[in-house]
mmCIF file of the C-alpha atoms, coordinates in Angstrom:
data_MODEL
# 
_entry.id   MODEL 
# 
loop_
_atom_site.group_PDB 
_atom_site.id 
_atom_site.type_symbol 
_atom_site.label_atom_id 
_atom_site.label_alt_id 
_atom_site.label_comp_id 
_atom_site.label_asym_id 
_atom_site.label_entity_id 
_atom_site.label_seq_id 
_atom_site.pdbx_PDB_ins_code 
_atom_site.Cartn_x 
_atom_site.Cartn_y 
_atom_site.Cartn_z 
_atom_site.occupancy 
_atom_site.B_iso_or_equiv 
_atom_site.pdbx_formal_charge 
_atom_site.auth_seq_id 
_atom_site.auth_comp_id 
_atom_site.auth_asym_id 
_atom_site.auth_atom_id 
_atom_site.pdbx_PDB_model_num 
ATOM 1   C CA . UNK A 1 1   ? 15.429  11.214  -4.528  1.00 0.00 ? 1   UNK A CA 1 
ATOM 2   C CA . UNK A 1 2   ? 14.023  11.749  -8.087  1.00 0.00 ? 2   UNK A CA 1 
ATOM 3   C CA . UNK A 1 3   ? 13.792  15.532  -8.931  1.00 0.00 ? 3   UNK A CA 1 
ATOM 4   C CA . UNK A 1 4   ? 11.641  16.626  -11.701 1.00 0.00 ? 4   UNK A CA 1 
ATOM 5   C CA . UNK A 1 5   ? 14.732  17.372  -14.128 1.00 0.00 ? 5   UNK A CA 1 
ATOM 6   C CA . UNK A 1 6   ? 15.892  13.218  -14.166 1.00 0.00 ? 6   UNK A CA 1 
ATOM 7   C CA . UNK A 1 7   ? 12.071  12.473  -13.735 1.00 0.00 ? 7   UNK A CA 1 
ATOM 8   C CA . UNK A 1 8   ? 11.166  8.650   -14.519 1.00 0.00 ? 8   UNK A CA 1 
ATOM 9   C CA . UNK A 1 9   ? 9.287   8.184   -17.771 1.00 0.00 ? 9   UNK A CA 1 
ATOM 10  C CA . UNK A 1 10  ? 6.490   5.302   -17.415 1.00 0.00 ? 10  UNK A CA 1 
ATOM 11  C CA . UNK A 1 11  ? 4.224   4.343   -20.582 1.00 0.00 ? 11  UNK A CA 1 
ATOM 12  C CA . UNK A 1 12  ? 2.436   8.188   -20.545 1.00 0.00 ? 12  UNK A CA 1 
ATOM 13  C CA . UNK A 1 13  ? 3.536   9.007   -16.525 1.00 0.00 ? 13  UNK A CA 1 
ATOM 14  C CA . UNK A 1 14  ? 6.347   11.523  -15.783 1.00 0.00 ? 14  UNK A CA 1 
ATOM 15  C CA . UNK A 1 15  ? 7.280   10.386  -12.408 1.00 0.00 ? 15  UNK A CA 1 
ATOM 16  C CA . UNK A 1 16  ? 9.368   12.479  -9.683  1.00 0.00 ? 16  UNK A CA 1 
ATOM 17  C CA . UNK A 1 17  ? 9.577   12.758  -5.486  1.00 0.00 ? 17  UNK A CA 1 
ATOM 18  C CA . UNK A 1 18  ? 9.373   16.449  -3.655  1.00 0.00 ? 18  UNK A CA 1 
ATOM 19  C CA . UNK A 1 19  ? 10.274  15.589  -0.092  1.00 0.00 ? 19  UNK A CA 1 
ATOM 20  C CA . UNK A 1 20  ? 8.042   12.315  1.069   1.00 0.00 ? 20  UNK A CA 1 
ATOM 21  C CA . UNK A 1 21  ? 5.911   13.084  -1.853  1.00 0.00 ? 21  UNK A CA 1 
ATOM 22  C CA . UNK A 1 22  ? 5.582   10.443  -5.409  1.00 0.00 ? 22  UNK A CA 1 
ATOM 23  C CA . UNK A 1 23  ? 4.246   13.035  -8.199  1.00 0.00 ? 23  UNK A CA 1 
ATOM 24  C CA . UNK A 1 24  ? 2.473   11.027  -10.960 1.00 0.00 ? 24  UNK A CA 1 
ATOM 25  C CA . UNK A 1 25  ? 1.931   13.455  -13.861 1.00 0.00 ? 25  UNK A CA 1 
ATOM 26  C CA . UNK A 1 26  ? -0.080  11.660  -16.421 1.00 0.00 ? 26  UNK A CA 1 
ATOM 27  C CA . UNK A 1 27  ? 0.188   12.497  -20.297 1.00 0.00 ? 27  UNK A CA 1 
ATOM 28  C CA . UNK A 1 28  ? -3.390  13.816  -21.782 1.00 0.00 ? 28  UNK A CA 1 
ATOM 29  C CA . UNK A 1 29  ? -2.781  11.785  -24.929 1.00 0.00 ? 29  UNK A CA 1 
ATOM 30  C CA . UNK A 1 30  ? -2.660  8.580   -22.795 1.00 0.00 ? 30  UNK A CA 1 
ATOM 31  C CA . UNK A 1 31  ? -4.850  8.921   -20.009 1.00 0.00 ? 31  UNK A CA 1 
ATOM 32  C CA . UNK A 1 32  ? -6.771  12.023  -20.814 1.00 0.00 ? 32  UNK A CA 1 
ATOM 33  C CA . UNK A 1 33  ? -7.448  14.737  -18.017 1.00 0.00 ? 33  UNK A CA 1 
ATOM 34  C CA . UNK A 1 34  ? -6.522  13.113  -14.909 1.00 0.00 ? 34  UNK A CA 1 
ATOM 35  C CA . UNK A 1 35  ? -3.387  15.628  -14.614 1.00 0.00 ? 35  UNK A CA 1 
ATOM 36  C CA . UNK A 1 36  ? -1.229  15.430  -11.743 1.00 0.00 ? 36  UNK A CA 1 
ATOM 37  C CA . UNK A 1 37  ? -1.047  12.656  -8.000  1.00 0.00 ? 37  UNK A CA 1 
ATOM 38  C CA . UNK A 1 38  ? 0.319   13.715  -5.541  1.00 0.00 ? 38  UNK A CA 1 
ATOM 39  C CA . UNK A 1 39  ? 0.842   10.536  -3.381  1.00 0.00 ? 39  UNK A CA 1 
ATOM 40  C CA . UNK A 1 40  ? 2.698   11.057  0.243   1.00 0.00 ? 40  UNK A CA 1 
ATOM 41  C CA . UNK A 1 41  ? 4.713   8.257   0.797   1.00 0.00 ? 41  UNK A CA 1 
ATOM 42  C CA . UNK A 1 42  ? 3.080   7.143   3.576   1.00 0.00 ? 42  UNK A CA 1 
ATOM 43  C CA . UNK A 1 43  ? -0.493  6.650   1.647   1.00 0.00 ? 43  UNK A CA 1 
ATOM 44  C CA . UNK A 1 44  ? 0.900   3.858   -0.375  1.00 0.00 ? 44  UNK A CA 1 
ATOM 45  C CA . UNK A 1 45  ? -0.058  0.629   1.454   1.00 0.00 ? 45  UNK A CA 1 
ATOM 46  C CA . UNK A 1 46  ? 1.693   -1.908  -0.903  1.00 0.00 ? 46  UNK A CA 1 
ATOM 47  C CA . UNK A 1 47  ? 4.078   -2.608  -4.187  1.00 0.00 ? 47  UNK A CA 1 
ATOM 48  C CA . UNK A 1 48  ? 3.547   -5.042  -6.607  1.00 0.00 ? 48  UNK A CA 1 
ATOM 49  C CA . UNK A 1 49  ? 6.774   -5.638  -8.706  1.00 0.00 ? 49  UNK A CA 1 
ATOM 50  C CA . UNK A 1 50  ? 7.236   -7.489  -11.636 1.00 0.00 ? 50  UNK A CA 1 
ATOM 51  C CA . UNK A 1 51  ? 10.694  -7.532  -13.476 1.00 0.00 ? 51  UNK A CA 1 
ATOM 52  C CA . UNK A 1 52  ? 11.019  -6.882  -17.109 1.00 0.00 ? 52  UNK A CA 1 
ATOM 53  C CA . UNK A 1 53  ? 11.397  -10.070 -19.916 1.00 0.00 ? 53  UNK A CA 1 
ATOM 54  C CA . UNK A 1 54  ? 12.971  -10.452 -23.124 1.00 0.00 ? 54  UNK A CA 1 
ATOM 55  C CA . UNK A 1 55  ? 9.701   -9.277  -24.666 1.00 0.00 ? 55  UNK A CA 1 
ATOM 56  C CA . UNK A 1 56  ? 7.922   -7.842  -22.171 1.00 0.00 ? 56  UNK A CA 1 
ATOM 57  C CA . UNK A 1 57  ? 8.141   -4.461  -19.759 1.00 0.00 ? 57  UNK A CA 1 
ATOM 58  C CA . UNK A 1 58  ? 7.913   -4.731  -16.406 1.00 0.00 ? 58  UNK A CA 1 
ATOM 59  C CA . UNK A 1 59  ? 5.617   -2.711  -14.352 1.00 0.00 ? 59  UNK A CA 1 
ATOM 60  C CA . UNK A 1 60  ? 5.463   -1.660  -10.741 1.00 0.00 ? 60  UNK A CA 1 
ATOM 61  C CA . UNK A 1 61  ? 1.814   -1.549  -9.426  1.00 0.00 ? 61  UNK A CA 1 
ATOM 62  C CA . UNK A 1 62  ? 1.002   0.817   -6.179  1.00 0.00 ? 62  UNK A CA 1 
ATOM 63  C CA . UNK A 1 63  ? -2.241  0.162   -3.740  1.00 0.00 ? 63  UNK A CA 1 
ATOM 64  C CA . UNK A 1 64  ? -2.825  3.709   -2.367  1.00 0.00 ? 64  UNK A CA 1 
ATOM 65  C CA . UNK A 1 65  ? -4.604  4.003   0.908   1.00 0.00 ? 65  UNK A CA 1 
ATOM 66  C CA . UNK A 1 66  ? -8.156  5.575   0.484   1.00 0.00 ? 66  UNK A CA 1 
ATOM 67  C CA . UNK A 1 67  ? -7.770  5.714   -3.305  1.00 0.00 ? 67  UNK A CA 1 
ATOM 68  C CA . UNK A 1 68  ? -11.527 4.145   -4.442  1.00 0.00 ? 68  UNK A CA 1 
ATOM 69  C CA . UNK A 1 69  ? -10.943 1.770   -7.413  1.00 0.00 ? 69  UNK A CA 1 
ATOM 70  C CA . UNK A 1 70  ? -11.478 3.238   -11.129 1.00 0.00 ? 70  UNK A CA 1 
ATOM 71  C CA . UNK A 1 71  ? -14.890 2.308   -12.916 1.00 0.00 ? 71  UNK A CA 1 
ATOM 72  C CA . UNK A 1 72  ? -15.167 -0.618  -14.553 1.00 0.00 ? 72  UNK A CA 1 
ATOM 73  C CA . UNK A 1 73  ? -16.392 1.085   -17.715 1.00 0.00 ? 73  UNK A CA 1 
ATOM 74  C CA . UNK A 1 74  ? -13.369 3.414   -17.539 1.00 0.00 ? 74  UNK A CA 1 
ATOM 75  C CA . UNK A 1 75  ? -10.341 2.996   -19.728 1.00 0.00 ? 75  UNK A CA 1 
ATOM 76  C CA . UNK A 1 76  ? -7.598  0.568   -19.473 1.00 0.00 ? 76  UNK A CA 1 
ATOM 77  C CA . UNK A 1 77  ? -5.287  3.167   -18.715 1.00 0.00 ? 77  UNK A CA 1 
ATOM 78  C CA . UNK A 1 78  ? -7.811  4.822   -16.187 1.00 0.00 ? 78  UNK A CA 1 
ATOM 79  C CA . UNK A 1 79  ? -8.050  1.402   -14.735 1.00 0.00 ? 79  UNK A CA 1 
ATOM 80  C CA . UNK A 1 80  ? -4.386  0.735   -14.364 1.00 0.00 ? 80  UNK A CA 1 
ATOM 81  C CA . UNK A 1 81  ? -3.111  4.508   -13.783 1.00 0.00 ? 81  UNK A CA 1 
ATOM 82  C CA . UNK A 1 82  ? -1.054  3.070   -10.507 1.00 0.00 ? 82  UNK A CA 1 
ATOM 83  C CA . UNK A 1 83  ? 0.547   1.077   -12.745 1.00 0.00 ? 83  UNK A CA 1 
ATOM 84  C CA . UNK A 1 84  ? 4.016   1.721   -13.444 1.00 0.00 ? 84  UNK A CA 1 
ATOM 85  C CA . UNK A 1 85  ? 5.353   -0.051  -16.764 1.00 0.00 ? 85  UNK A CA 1 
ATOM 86  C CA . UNK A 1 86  ? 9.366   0.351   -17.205 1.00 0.00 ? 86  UNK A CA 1 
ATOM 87  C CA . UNK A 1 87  ? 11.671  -1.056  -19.594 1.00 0.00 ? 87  UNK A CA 1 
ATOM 88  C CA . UNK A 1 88  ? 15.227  -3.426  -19.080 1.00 0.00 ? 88  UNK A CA 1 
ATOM 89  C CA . UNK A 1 89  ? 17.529  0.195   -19.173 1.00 0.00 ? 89  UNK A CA 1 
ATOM 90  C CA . UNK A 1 90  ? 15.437  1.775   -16.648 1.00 0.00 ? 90  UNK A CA 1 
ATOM 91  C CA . UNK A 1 91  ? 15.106  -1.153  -14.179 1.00 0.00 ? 91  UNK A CA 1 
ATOM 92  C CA . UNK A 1 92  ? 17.891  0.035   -11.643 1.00 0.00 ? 92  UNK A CA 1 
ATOM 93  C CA . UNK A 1 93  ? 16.058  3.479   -11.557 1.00 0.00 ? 93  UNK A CA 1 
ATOM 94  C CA . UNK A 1 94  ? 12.560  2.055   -10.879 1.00 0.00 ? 94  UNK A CA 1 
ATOM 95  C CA . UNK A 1 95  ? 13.768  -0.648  -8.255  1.00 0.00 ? 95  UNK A CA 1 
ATOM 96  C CA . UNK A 1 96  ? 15.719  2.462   -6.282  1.00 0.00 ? 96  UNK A CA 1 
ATOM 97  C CA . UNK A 1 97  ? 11.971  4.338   -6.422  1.00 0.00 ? 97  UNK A CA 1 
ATOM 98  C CA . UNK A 1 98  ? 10.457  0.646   -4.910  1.00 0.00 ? 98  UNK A CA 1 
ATOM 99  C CA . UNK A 1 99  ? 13.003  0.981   -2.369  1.00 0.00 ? 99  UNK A CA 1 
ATOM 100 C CA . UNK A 1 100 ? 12.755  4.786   -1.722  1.00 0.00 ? 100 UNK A CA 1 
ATOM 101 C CA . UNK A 1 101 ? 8.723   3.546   -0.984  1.00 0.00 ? 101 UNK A CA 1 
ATOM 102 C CA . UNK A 1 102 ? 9.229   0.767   1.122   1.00 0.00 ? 102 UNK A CA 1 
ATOM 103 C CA . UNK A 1 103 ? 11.665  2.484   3.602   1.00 0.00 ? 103 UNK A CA 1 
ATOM 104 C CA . UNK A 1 104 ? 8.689   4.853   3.726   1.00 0.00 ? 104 UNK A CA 1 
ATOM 105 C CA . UNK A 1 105 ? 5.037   3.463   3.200   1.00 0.00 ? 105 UNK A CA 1 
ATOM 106 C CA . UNK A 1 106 ? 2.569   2.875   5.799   1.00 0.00 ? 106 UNK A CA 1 
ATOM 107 C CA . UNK A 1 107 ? 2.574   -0.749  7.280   1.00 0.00 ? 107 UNK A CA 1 
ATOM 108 C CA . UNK A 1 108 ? -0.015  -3.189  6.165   1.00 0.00 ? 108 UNK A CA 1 
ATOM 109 C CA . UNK A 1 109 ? -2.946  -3.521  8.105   1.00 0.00 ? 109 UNK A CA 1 
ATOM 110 C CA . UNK A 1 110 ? -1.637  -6.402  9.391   1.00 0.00 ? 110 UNK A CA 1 
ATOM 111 C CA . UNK A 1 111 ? 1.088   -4.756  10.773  1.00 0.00 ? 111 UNK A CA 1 
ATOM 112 C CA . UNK A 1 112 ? -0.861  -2.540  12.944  1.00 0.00 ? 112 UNK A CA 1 
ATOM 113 C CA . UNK A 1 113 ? -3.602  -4.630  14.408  1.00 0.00 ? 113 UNK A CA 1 
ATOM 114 C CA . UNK A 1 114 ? -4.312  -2.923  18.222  1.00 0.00 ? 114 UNK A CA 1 
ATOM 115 C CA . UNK A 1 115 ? -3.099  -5.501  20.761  1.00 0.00 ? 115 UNK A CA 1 
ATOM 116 C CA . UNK A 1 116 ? -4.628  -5.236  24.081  1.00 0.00 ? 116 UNK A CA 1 
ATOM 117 C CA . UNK A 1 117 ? -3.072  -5.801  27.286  1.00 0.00 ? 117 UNK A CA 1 
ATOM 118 C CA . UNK A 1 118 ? -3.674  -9.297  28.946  1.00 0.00 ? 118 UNK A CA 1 
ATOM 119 C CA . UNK A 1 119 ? -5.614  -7.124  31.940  1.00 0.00 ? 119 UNK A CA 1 
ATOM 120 C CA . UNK A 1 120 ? -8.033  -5.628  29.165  1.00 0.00 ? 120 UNK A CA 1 
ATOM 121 C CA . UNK A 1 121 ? -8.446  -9.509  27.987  1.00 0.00 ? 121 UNK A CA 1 
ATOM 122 C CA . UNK A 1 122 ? -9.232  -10.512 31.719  1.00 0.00 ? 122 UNK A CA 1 
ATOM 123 C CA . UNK A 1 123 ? -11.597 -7.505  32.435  1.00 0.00 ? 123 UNK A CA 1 
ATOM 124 C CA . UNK A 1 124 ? -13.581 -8.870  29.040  1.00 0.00 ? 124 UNK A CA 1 
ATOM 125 C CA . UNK A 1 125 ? -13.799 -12.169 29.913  1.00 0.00 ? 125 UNK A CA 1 
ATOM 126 C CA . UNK A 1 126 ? -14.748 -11.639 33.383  1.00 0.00 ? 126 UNK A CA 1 
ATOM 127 C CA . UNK A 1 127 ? -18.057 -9.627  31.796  1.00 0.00 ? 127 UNK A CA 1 
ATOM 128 C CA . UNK A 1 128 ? -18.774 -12.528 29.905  1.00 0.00 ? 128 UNK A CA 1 
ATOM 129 C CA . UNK A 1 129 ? -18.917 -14.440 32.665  1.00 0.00 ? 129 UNK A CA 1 
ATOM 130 C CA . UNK A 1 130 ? -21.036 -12.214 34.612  1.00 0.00 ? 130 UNK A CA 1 
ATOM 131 C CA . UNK A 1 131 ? -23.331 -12.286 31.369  1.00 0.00 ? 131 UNK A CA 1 
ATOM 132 C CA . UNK A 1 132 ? -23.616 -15.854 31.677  1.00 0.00 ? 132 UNK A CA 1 
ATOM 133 C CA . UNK A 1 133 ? -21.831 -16.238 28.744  1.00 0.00 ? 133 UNK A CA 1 
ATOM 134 C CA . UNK A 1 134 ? -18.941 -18.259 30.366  1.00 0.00 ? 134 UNK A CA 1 
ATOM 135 C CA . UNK A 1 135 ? -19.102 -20.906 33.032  1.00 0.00 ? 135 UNK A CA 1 
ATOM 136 C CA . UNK A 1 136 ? -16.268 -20.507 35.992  1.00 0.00 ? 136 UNK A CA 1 
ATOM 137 C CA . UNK A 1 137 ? -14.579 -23.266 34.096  1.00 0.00 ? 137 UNK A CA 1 
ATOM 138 C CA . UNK A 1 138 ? -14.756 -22.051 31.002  1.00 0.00 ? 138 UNK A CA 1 
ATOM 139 C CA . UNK A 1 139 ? -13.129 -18.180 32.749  1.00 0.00 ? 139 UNK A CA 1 
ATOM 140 C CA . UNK A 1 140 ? -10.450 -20.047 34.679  1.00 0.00 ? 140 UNK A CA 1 
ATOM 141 C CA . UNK A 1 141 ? -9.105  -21.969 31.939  1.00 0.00 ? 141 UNK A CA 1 
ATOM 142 C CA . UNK A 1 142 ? -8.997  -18.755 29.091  1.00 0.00 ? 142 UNK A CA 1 
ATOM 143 C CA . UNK A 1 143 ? -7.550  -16.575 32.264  1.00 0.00 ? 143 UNK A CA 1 
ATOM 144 C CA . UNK A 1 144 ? -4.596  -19.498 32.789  1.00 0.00 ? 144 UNK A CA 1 
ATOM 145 C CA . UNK A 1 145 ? -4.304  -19.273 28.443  1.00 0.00 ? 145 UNK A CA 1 
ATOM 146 C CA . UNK A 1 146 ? -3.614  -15.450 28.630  1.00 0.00 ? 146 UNK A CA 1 
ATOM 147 C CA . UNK A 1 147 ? -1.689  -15.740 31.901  1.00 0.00 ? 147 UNK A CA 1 
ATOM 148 C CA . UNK A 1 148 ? 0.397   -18.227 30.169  1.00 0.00 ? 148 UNK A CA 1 
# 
């Protein structure tokens, strides 16, 4: 989508796509020696968008699955390196990259909650019961719930 020749320029991030891949080359003088992401589309869990004002930029935040939050004693910009900030000209460019993401990134967590089959449901309750957990009453009427 975004090849490193028309690269997106973000407050200190040269920012580019190779395949299913987000490359996030940070600037030295901005965020020191963090050098280069490499973020598979998939990894990024969520997008938080903000559109651009007469005064201010707007920014474009990513939640990357597995990525363990900065320190607290870190930078600003070591803090908010996931943070995209754009300008007004550049919005069409940055909202394509949002959508280039979304047809791509890994459902929420939400999303993919296990469901288990009515039977598995049945088989648990039924254990409960034979625990003593549940009375017959109590079974019969959660069996008719899940039978529906």
């Amino acid at each position: 989508m975004i090849d490193e020749a028309q690269a997106l320029k973000a407050g200190g991030i040269t920012i580019w796509t190779e395949g299913d891949v987000l490359v996030l080359k940070y600037s030295v003088w901005f965020y020191g020696f963090l050098g280069t992401k490499r973020i598979p589309r998939s990894s990024i869990t969520s997008v938080t968008w903000k559109e651009p004002g007469d005064w201010l930029a707007g920014f474009m935040a990513l939640d990357i699955l597995g990525e363990k939050p900065p320190s607290p004693h870190a930078s600003p910009n070591v803090q908010n390196q996931n943070r995209l900030q754009y300008e007004r000209g550049d919005r069409d460019r940055f909202a394509a990259l949002r959508d280039w993401i979304a047809a791509g990134r890994a459902p929420a967590a939400s999303e993919v909650a296990a469901s288990s089959s009515v039977a598995d449901e049945i088989a648990k309750l039924g254990k409960l019961r034979e625990q003593g957990l549940l009375t017959d009453e109590e079974f019969t009427a959660q069996k008719a719930k899940l039978l529906g």
